[in-house]
N, CA, C and O atoms as a DFTB+ gen file, in Angstrom:
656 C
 N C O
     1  1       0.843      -1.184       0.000
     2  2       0.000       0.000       0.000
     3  2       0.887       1.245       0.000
     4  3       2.076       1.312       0.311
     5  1      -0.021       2.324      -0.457
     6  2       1.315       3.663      -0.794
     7  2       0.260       4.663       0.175
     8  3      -0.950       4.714      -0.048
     9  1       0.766       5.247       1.003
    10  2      -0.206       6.861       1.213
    11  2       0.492       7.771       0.764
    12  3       1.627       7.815       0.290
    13  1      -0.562       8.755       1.023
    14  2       0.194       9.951       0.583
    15  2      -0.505      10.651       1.580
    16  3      -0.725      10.243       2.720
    17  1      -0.955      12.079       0.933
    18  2      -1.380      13.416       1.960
    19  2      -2.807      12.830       1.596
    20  3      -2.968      12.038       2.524
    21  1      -3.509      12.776       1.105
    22  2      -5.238      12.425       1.109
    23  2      -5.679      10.816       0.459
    24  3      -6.594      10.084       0.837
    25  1      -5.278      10.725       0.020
    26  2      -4.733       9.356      -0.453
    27  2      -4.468       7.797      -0.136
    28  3      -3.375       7.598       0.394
    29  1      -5.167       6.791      -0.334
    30  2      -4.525       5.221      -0.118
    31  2      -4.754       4.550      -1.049
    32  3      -5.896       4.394      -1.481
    33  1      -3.580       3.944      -1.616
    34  2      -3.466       3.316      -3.116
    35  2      -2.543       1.984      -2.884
    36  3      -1.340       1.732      -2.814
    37  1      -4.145       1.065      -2.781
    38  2      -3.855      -0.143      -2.713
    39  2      -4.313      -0.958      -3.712
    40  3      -5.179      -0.576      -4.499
    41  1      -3.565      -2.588      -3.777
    42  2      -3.641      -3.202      -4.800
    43  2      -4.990      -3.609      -4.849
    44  3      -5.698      -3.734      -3.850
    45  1      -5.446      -3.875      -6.334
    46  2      -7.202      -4.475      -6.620
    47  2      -7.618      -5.120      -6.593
    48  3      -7.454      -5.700      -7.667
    49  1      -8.292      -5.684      -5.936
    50  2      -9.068      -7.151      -6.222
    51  2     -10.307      -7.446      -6.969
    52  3     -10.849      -6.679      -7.765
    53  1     -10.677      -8.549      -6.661
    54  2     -12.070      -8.739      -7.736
    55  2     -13.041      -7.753      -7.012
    56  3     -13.708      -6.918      -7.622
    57  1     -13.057      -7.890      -5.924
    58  2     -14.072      -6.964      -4.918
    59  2     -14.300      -5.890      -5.567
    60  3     -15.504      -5.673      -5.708
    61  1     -13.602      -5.118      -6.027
    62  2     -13.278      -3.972      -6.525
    63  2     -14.056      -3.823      -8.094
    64  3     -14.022      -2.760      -8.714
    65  1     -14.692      -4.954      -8.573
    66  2     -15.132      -4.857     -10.210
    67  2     -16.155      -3.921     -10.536
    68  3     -16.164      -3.312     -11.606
    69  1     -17.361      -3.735      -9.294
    70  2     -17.876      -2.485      -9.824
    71  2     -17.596      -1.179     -10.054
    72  3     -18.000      -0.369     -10.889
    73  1     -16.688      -1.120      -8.993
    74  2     -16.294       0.192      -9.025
    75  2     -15.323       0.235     -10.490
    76  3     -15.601       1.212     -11.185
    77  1     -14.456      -0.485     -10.946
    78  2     -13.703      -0.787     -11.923
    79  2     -14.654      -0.545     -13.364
    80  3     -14.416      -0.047     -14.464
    81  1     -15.652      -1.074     -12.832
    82  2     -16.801      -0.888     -13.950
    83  2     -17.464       0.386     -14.025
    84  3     -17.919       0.965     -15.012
    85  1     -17.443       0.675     -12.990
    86  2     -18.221       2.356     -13.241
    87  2     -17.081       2.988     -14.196
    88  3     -17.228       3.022     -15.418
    89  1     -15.866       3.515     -13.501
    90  2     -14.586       3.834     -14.081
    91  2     -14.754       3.805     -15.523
    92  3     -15.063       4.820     -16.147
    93  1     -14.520       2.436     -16.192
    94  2     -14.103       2.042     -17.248
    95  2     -15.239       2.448     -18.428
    96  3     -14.935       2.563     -19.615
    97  1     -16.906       2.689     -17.778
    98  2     -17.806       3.006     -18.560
    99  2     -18.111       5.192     -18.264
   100  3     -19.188       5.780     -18.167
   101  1     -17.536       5.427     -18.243
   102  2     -17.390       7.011     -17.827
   103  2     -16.797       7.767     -19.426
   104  3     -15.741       7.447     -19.972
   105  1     -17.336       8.338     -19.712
   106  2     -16.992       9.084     -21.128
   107  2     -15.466       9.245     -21.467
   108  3     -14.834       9.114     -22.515
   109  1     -15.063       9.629     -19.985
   110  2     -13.411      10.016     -20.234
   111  2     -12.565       8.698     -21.091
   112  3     -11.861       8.644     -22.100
   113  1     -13.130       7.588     -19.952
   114  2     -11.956       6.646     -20.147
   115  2     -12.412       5.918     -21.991
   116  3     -11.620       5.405     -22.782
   117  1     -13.816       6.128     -22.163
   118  2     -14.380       5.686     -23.601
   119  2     -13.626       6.346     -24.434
   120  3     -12.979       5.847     -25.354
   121  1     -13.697       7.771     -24.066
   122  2     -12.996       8.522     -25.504
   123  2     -11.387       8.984     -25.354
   124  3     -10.832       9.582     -26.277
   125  1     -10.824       8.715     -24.347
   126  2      -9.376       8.591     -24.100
   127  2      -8.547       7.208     -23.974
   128  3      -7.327       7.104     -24.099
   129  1      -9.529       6.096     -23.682
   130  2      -8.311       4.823     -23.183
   131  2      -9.571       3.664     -24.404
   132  3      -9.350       3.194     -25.521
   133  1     -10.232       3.619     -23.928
   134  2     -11.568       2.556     -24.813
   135  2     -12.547       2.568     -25.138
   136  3     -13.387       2.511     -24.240
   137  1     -13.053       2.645     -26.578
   138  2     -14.574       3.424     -26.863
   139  2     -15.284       2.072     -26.272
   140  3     -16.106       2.178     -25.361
   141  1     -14.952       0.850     -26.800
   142  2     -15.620      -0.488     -26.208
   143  2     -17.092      -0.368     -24.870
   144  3     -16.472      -0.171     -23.825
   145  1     -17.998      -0.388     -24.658
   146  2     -18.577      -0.398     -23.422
   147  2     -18.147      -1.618     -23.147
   148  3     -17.905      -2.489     -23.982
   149  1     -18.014      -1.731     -21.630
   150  2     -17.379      -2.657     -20.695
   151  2     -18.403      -3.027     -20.309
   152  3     -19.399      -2.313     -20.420
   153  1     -18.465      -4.734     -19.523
   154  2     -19.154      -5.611     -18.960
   155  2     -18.621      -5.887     -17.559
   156  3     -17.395      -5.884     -17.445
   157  1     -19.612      -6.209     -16.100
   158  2     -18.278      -6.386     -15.742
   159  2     -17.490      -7.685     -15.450
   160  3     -16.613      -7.755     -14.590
   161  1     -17.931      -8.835     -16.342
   162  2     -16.391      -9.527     -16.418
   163  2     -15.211      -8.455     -17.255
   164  3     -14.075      -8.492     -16.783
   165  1     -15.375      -7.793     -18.108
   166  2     -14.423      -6.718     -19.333
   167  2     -13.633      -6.465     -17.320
   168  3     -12.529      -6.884     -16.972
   169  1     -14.591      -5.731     -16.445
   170  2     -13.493      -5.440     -15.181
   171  2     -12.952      -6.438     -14.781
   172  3     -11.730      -6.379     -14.921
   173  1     -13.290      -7.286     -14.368
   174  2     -12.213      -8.397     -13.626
   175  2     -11.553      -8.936     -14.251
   176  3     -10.860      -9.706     -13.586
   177  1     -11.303      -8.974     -15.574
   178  2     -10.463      -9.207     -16.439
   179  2      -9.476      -7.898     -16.425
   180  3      -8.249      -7.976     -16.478
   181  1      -9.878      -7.250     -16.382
   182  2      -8.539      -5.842     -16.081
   183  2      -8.118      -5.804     -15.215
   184  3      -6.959      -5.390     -15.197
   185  1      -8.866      -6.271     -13.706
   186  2      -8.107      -6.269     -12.578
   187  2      -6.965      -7.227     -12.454
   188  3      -5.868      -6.960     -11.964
   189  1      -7.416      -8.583     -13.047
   190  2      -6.528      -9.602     -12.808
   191  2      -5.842      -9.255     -14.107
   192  3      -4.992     -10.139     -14.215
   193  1      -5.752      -8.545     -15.038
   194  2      -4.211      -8.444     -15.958
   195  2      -3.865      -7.073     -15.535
   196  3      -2.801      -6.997     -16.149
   197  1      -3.980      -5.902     -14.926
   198  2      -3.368      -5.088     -14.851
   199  2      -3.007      -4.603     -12.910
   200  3      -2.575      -3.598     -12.345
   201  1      -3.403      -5.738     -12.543
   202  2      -3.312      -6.187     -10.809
   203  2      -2.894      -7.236     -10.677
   204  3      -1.698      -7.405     -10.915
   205  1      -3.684      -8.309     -10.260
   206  2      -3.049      -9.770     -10.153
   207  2      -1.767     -10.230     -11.058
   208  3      -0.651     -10.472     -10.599
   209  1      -2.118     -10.296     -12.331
   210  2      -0.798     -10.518     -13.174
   211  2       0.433      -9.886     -12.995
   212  3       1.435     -10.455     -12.560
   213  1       0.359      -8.562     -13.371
   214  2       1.139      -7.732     -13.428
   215  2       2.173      -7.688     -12.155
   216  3       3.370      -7.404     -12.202
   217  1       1.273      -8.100     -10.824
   218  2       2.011      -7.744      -9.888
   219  2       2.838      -8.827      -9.824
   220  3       3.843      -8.681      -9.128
   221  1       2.613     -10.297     -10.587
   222  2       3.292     -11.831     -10.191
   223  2       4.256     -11.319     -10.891
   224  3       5.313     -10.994     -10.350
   225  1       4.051     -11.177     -12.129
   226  2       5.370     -11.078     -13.081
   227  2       6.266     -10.227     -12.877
   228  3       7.457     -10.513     -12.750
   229  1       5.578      -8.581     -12.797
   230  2       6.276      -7.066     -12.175
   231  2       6.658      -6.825     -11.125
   232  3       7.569      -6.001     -11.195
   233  1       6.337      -7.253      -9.690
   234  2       6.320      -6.988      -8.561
   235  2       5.581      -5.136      -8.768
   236  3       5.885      -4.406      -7.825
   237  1       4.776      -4.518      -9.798
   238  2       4.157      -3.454      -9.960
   239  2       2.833      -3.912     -10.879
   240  3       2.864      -4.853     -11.673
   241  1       1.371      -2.856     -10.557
   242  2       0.551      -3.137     -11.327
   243  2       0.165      -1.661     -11.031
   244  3       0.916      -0.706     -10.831
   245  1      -1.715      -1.728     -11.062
   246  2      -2.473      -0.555     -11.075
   247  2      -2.774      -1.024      -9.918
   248  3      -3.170      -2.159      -9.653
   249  1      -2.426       0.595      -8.628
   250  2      -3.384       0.795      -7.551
   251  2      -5.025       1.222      -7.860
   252  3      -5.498       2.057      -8.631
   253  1      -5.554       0.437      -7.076
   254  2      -7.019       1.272      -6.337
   255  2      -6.599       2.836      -5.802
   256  3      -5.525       2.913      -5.205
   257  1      -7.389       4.085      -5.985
   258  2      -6.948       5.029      -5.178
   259  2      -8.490       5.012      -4.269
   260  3      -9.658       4.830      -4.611
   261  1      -7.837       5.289      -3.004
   262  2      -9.095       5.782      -2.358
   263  2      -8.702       6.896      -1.299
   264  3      -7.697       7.142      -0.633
   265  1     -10.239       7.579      -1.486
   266  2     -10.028       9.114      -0.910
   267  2      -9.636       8.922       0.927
   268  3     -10.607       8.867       1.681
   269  1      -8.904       8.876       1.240
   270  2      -8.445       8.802       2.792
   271  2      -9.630       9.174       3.293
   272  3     -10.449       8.260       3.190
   273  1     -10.115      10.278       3.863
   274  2     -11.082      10.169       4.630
   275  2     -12.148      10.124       4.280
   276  3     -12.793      10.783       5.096
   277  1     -13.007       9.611       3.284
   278  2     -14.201       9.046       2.626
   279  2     -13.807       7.601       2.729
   280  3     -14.623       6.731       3.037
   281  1     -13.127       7.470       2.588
   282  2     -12.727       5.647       2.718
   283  2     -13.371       5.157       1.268
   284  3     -13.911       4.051       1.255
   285  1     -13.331       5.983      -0.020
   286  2     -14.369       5.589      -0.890
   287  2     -13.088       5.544      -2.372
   288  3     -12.128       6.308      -2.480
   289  1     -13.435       4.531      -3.260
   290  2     -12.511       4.439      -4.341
   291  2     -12.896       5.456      -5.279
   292  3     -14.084       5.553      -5.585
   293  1     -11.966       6.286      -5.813
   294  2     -11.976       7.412      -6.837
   295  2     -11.357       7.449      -8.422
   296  3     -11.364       8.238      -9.367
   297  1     -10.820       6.102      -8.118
   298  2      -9.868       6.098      -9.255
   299  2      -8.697       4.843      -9.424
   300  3      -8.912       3.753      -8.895
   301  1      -7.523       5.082     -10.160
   302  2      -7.128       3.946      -9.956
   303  2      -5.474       4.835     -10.747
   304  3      -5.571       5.753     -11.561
   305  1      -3.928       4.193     -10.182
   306  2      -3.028       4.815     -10.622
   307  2      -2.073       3.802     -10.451
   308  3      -2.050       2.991      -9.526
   309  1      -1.237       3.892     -11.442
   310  2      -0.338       2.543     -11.315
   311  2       1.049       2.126     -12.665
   312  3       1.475       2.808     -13.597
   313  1       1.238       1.389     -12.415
   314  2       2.463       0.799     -13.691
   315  2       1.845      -0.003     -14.342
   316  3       0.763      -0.475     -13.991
   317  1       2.488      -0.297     -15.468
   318  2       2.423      -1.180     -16.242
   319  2       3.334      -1.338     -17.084
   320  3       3.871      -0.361     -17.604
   321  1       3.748      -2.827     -17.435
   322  2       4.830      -3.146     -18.262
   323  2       4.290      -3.640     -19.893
   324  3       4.257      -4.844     -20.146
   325  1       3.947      -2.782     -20.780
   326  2       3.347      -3.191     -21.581
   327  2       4.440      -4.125     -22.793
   328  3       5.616      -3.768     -22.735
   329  1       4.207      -4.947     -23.555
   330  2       5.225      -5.331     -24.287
   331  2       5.632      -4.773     -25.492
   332  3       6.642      -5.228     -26.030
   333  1       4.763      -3.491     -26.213
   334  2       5.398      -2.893     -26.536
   335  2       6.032      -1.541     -26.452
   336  3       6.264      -0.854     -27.447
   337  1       6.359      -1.115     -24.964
   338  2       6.992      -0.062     -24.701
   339  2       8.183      -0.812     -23.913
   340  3       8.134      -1.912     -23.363
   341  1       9.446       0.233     -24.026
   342  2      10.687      -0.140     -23.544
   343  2      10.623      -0.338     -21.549
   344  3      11.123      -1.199     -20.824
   345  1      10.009       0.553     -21.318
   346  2      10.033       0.961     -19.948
   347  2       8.640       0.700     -19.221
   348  3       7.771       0.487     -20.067
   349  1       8.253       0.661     -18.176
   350  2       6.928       0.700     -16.949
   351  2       6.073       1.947     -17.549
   352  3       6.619       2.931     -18.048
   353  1       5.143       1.840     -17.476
   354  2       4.060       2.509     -18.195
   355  2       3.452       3.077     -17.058
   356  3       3.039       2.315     -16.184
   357  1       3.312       4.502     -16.909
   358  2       2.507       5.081     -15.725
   359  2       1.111       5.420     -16.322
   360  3       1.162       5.926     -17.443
   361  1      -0.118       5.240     -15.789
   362  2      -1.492       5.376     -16.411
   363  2      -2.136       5.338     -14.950
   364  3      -1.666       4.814     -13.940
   365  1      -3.757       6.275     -15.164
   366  2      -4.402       6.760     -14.260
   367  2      -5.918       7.322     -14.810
   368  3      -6.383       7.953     -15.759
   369  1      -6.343       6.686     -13.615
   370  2      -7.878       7.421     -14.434
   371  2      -8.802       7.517     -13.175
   372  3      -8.968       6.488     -12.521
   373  1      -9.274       8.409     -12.876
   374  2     -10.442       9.131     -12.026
   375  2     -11.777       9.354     -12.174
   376  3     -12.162      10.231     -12.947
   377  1     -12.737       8.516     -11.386
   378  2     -14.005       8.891     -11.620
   379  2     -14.672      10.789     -11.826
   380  3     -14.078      11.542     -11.055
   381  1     -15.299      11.207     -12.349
   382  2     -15.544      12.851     -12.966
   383  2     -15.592      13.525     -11.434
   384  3     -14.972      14.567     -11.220
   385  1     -16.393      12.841     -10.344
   386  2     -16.122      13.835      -9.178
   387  2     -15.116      14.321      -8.207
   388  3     -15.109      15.170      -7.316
   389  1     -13.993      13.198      -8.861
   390  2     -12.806      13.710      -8.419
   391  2     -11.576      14.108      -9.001
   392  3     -10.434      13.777      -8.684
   393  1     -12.113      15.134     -10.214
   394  2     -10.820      14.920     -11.148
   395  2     -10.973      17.188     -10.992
   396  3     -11.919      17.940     -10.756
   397  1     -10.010      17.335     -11.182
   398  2      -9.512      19.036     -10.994
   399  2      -9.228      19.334      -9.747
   400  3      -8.888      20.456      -9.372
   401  1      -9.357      18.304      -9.005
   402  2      -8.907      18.452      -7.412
   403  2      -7.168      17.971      -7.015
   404  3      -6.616      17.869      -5.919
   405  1      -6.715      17.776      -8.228
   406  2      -5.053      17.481      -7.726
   407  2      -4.764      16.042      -7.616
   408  3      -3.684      15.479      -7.794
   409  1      -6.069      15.463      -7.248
   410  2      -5.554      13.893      -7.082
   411  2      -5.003      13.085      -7.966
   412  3      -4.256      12.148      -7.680
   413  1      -5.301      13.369      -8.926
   414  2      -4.161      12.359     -10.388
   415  2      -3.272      13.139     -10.183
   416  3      -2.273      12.425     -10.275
   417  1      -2.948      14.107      -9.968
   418  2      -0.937      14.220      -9.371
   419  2      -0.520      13.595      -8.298
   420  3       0.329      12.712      -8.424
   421  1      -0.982      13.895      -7.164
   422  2      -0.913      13.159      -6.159
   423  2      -0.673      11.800      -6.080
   424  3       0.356      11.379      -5.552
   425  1      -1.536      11.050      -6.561
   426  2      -1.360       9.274      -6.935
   427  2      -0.429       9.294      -7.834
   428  3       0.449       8.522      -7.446
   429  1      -0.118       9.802      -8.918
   430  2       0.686       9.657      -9.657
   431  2       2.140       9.911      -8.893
   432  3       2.975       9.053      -8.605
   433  1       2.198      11.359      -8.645
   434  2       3.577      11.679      -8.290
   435  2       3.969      10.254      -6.963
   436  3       5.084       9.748      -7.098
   437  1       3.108       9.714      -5.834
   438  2       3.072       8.731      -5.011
   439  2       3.563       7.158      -5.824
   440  3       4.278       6.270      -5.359
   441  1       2.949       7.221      -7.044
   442  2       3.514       5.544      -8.021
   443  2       4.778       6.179      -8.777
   444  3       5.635       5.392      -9.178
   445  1       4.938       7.466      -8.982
   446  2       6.613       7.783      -9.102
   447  2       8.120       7.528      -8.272
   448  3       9.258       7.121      -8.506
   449  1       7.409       7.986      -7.307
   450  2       8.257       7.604      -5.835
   451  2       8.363       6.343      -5.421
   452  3       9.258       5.998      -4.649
   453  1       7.095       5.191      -6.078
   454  2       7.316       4.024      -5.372
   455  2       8.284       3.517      -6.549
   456  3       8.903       2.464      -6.697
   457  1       8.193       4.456      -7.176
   458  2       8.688       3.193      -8.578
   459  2      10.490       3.300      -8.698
   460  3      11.342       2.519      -9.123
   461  1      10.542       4.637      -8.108
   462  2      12.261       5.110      -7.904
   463  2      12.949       4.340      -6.888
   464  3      14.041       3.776      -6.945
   465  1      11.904       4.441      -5.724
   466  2      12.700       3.791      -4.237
   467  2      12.469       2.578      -3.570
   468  3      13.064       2.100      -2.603
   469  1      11.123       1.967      -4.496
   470  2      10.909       0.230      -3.763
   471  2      11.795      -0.478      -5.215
   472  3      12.668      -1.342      -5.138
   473  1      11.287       0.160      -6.473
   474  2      12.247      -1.148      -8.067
   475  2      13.237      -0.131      -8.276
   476  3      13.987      -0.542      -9.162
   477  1      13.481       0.649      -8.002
   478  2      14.544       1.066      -8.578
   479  2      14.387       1.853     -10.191
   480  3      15.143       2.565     -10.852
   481  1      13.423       1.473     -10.339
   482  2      13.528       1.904     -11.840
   483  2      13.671       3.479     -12.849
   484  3      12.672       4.078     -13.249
   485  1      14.764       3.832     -13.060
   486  2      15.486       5.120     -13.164
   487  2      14.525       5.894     -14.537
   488  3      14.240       7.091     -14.498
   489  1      14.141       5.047     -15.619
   490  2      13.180       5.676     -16.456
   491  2      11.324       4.929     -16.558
   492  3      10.932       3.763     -16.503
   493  1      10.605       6.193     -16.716
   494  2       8.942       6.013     -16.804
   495  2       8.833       6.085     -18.351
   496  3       9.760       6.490     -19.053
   497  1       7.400       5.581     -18.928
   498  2       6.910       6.194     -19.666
   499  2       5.561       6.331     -19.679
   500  3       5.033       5.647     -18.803
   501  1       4.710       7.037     -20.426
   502  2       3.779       7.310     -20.349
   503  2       3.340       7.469     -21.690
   504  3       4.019       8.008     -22.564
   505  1       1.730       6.803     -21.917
   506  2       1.124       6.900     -23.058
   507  2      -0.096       7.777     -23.202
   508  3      -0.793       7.759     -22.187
   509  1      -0.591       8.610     -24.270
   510  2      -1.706       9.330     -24.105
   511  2      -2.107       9.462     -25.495
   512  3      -1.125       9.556     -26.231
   513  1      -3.355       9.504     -26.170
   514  2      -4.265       9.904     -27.114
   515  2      -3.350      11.841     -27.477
   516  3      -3.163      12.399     -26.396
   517  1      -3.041      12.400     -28.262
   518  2      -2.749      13.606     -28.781
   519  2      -3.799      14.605     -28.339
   520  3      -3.314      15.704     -28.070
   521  1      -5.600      14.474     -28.141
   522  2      -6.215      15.172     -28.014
   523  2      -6.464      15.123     -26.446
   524  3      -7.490      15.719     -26.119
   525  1      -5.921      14.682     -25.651
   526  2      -5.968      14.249     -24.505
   527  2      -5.140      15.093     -23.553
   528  3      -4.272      14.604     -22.829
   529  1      -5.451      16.405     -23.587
   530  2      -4.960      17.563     -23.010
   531  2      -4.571      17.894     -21.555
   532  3      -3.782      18.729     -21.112
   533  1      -5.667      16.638     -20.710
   534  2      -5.608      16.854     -19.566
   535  2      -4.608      16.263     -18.899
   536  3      -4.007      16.737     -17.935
   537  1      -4.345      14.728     -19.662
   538  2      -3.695      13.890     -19.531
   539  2      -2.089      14.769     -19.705
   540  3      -1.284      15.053     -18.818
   541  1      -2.034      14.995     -20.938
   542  2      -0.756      16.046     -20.957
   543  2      -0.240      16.933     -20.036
   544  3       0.847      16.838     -19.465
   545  1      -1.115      17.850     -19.912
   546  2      -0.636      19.083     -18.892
   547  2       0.478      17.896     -17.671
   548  3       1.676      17.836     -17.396
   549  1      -1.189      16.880     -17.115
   550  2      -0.450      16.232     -15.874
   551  2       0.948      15.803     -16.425
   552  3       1.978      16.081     -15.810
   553  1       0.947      15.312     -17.269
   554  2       2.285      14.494     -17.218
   555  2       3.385      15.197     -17.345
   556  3       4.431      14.880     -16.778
   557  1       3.251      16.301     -18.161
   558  2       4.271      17.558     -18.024
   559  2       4.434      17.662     -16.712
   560  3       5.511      17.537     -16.128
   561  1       3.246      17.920     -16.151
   562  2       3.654      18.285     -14.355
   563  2       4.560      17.729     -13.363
   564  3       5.208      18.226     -12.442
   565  1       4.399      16.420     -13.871
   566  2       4.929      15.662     -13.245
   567  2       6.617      15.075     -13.622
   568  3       7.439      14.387     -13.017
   569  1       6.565      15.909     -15.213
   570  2       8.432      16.036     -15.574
   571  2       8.751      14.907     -16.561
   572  3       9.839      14.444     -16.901
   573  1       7.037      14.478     -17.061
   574  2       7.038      13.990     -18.153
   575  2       7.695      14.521     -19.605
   576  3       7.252      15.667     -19.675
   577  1       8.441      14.317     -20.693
   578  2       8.517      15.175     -21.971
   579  2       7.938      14.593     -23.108
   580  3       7.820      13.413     -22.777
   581  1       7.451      14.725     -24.394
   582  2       7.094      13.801     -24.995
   583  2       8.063      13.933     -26.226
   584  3       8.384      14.963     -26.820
   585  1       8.503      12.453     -26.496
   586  2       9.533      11.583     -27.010
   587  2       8.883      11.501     -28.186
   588  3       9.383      12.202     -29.066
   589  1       7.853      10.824     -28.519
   590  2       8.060      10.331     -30.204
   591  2       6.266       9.719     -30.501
   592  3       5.784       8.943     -29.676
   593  1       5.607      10.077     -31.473
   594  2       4.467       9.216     -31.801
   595  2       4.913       7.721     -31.854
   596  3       6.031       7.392     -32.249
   597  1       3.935       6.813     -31.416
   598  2       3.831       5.631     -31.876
   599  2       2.790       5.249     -32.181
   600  3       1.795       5.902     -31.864
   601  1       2.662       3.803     -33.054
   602  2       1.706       2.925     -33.574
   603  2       1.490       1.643     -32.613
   604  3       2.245       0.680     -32.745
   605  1       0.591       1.633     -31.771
   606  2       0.453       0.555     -31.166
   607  2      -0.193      -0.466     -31.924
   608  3      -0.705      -0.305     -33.031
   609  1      -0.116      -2.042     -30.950
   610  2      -0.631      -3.191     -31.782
   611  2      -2.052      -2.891     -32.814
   612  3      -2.095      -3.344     -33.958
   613  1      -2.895      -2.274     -32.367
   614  2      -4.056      -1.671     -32.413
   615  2      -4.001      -1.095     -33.627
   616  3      -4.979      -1.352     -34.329
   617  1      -3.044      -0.285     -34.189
   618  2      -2.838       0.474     -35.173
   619  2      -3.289       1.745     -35.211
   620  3      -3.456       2.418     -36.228
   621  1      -3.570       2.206     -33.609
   622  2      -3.649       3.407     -33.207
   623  2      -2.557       4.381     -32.789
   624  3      -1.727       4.077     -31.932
   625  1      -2.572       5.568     -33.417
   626  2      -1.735       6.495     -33.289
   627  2      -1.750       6.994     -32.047
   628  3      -2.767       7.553     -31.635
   629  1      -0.340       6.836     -31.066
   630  2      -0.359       7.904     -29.986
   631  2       0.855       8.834     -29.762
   632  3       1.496       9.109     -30.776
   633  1       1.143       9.201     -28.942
   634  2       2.040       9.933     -28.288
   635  2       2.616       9.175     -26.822
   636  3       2.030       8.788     -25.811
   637  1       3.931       9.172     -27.208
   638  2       4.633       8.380     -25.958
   639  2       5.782       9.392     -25.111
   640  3       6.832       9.933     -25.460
   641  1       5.179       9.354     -24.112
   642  2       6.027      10.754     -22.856
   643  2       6.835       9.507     -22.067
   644  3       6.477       8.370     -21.758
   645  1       8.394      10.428     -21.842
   646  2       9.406       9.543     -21.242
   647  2       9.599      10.611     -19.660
   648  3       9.078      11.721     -19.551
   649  1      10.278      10.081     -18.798
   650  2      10.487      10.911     -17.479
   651  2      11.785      10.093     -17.098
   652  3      11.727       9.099     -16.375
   653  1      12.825      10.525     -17.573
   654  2      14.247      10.208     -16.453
   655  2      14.493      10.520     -15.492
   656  3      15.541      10.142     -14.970
């Protein structure tokens, strides 16, 4: 588990699929990460490959974030080792009532720190859609730069941000 200042970002379980499911069916994540509408096996299938898996193989996956003193899940922030990027993949996504409030820096800058001082790992990267502005600013914020378009498996065009 990671805290921070408002913050507890712990690993996901199946428990966790509705909320995973609300998340994943929210306009943002449709028109920034998957137009697909999700089911929720589509969630527990994400939990267990971008949680359970991730963490056997990575010793890193995607945290749960939850709001410290609501005790309530808001979002979700974490690594990922995708196979076709060189480096750990930082990605994050927030239900709409908690997003302009700082907390995707917060969780984020918190899975930066874990990722420097529990693995060691000296470079991030980060993936985002081009029209995906919000996503940008943050990652700038956070000392992201962006490196180079790519073509993922998908044959979708993105933009890939590196952080040394």
């Amino acid at each position: 588990m990671i805290e921070s200042k408002r913050l507890l970002l712990k690993k996901m379980t199946l428990s966790n699929a509705d909320f995973i499911l609300q998340l994943m069916n929210d306009p943002e994540w449709e028109k920034f990460i998957s137009s697909n509408k999700k089911t929720l096996q589509c969630a527990k299938d994400f939990i267990t490959k971008a949680g359970t898996q991730s963490y056997e193989q990575h010793k890193f996956g995607y945290f749960l974030v939850l709001h410290k003193d609501q005790q309530i899940p808001i979002g979700i922030c974490g690594l990922l080792k995708r196979n076709y990027l060189q480096q750990p993949d930082l990605g994050f996504a927030f239900i709409p009532s908690f997003r302009k409030q700082g907390y995707a820096y917060e969780a984020a800058f918190a899975v930066i720190e874990y990722a420097i001082n529990i693995h060691k790992i000296k470079t991030l990267q980060a993936i985002t859609k081009k029209h995906n502005h919000k996503s940008i600013i943050l990652l700038n914020k956070l000392g992201f730069h962006f490196k180079k378009n790519i073509i993922l498996p998908s044959s979708e065009n993105i933009e890939l941000y590196e952080k040394i």
